[in-house]
DRENDO-1510 file (C-alpha; in Angstrom, 1 decimal, always signed):
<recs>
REC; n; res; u; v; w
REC; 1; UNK; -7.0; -37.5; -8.9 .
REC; 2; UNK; -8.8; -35.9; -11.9 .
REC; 3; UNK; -12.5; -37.2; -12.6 .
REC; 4; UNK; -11.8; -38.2; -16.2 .
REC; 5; UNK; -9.2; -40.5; -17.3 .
REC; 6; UNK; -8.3; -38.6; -20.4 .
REC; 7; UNK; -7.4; -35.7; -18.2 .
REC; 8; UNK; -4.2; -33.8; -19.7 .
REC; 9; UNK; -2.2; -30.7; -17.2 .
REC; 10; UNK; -0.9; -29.8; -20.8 .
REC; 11; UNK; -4.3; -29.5; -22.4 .
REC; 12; UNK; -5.3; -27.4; -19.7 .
REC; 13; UNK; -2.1; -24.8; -19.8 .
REC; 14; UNK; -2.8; -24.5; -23.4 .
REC; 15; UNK; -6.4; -23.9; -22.9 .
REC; 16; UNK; -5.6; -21.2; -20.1 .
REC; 17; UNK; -3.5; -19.0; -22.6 .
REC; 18; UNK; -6.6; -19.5; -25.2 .
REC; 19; UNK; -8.7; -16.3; -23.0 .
REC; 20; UNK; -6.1; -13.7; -22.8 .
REC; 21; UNK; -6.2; -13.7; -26.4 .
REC; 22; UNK; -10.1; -13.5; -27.0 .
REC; 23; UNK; -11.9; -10.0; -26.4 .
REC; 24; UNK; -15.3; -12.2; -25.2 .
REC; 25; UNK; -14.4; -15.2; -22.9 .
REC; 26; UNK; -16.5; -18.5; -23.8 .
REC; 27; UNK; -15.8; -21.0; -21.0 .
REC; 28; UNK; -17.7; -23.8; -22.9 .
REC; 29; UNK; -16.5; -23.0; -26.5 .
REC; 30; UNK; -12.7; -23.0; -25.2 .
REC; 31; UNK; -12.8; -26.3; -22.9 .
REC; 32; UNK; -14.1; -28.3; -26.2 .
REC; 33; UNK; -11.8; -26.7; -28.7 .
REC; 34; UNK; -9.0; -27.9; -26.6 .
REC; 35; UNK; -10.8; -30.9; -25.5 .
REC; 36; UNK; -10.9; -30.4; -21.6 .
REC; 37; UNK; -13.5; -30.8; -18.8 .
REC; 38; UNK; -15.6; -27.6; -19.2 .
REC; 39; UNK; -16.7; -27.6; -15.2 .
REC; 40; UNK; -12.8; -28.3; -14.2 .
REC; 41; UNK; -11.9; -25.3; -17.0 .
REC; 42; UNK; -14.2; -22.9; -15.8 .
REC; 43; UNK; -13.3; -23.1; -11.6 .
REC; 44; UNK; -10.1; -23.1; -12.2 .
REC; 45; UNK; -11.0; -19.6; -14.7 .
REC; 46; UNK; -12.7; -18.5; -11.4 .
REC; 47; UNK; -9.8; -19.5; -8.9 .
REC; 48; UNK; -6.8; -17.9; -11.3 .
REC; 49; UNK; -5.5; -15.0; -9.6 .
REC; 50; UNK; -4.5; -11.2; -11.1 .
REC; 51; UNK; -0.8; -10.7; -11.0 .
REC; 52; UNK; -0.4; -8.2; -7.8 .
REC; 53; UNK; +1.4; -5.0; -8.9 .
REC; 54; UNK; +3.6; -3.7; -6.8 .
REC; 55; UNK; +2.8; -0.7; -4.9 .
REC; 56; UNK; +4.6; +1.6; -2.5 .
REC; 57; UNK; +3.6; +1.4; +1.0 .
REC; 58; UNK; +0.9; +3.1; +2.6 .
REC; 59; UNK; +2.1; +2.5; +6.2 .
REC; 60; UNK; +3.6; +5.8; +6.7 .
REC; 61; UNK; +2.5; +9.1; +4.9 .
REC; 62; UNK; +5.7; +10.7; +4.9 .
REC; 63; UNK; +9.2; +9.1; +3.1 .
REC; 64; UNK; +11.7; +8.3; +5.6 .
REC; 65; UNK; +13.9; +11.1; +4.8 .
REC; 66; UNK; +11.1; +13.7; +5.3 .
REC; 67; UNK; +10.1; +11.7; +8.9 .
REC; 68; UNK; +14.1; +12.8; +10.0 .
REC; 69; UNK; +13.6; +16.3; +8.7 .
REC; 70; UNK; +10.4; +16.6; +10.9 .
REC; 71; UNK; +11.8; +15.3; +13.7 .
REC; 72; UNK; +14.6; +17.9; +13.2 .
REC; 73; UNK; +12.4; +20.1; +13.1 .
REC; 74; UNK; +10.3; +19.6; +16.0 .
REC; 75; UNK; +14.1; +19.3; +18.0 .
REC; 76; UNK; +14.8; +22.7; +17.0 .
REC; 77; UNK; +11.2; +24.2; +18.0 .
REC; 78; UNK; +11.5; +22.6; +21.2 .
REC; 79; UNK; +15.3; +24.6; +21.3 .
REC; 80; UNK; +13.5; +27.5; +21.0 .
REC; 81; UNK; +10.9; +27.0; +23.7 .
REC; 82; UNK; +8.4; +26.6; +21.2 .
REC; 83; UNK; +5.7; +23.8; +21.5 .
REC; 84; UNK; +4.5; +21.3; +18.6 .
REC; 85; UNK; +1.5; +20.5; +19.0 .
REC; 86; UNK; -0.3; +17.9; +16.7 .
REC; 87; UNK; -2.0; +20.7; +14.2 .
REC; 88; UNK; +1.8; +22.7; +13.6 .
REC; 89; UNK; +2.8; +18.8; +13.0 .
REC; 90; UNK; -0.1; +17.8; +10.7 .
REC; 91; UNK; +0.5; +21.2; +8.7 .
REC; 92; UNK; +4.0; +20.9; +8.2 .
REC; 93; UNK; +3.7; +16.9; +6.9 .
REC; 94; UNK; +0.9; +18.3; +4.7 .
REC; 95; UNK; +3.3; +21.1; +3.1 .
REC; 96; UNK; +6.0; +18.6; +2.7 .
REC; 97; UNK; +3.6; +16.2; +0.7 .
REC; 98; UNK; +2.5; +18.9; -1.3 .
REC; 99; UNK; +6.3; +20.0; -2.1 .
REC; 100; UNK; +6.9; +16.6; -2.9 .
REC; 101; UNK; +4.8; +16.6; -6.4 .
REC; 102; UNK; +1.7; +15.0; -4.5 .
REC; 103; UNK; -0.6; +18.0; -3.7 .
REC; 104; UNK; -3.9; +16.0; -3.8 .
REC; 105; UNK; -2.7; +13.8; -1.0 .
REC; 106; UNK; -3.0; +15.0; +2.2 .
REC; 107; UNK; -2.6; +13.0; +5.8 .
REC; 108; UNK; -5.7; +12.6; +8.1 .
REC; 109; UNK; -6.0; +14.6; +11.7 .
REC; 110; UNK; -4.8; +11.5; +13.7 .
REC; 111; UNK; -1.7; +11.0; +11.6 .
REC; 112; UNK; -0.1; +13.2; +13.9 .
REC; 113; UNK; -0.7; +12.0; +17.0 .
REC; 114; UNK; +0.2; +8.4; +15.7 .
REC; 115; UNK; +3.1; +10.3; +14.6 .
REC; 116; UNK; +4.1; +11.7; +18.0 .
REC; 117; UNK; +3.6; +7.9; +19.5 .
REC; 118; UNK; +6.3; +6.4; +17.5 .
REC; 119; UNK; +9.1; +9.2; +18.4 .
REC; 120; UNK; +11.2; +7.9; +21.2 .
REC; 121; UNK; +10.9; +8.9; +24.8 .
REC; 122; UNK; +13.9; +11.2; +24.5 .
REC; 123; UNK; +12.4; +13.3; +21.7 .
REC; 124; UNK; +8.9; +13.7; +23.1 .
REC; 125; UNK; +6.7; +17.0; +22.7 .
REC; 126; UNK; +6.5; +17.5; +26.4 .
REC; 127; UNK; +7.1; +21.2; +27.3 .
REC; 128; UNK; +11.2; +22.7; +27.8 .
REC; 129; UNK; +11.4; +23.5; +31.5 .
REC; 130; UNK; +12.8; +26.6; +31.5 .
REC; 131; UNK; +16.3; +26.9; +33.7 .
REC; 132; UNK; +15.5; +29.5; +36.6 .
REC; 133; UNK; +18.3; +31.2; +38.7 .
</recs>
C-alpha cells in the first residue's frame, strides 16, 4: 500500500526512463517534474538492477572439444608407456589456450589435478604395468 494516496505505477515508469536520458542524475529534480514521492523514487533508483550480460562460463578452462582431445591424448601417452603427470597436462592445456586466439589466458597449477579428478576411473594416470613373459 503506497504511503500517499496520489501514488501512480505509471508516473513512476515514466519517471524511471527520465535518468537514462540525463548525463547527471538529479533524484529530487526528476521525482517533482513527474510529480512522484522523491524518497520512494530514489530507493527504488538504488534497488534497480544492471541488465546481466551474458558471459561464457568460467567452470572449465578448456572448451569441450579440446577436454576430448586431451584426454586422447593422455590415452595415447599411456599406449606408449609414457606417464602424464600434472605439469605435461597443465603445459599442454596452456598451449591449446594459446592456439586458440587466447594467449594472455593461462590455467592455474591445480587446474590439472582438478583435471585428472574428473576423468573416469577407466582412464586414470596410474602407471601401464608392463606385460612380462
Amino acid at each position: 500500500m503506497p504511503k500517499f494516496a496520489d501514488f501512480d505505477e505509471v508516473r513512476m515508469a515514466k519517471a524511471f526512463a527520465a535518468p537514462i536520458s540525463q548525463k547527471k542524475l538529479n533524484i529530487a529534480k526528476i521525482a517533482h517534474e513527474f510529480d512522484v514521492n522523491c524518497a520512494t523514487f530514489a530507493s527504488r533508483i538504488k534497488k534497480a538492477k544492471s541488465p546481466v550480460n551474458p558471459k561464457e562460463s568460467r567452470k572449465y578452462s578448456l572448451r569441450v572439444y579440446q577436454e576430448r582431445a586431451l584426454i586422447k591424448w593422455i590415452e595415447e601417452m599411456r599406449g606408449w608407456n609414457l606417464p602424464s603427470a600434472p605439469a605435461i597436462i597443465q603445459s599442454w592445456a596452456n598451449r591449446a589456450i594459446a592456439r586458440s586466439a587466447q594467449p594472455d589466458r593461462q590455467i592455474s597449477k591445480m587446474w590439472a589435478y582438478r583435471f585428472i579428478e574428473r576423468l573416469p576411473d577407466h582412464r586414470t594416470l596410474a602407471p601401464v604395468k608392463q606385460k612380462t613373459k
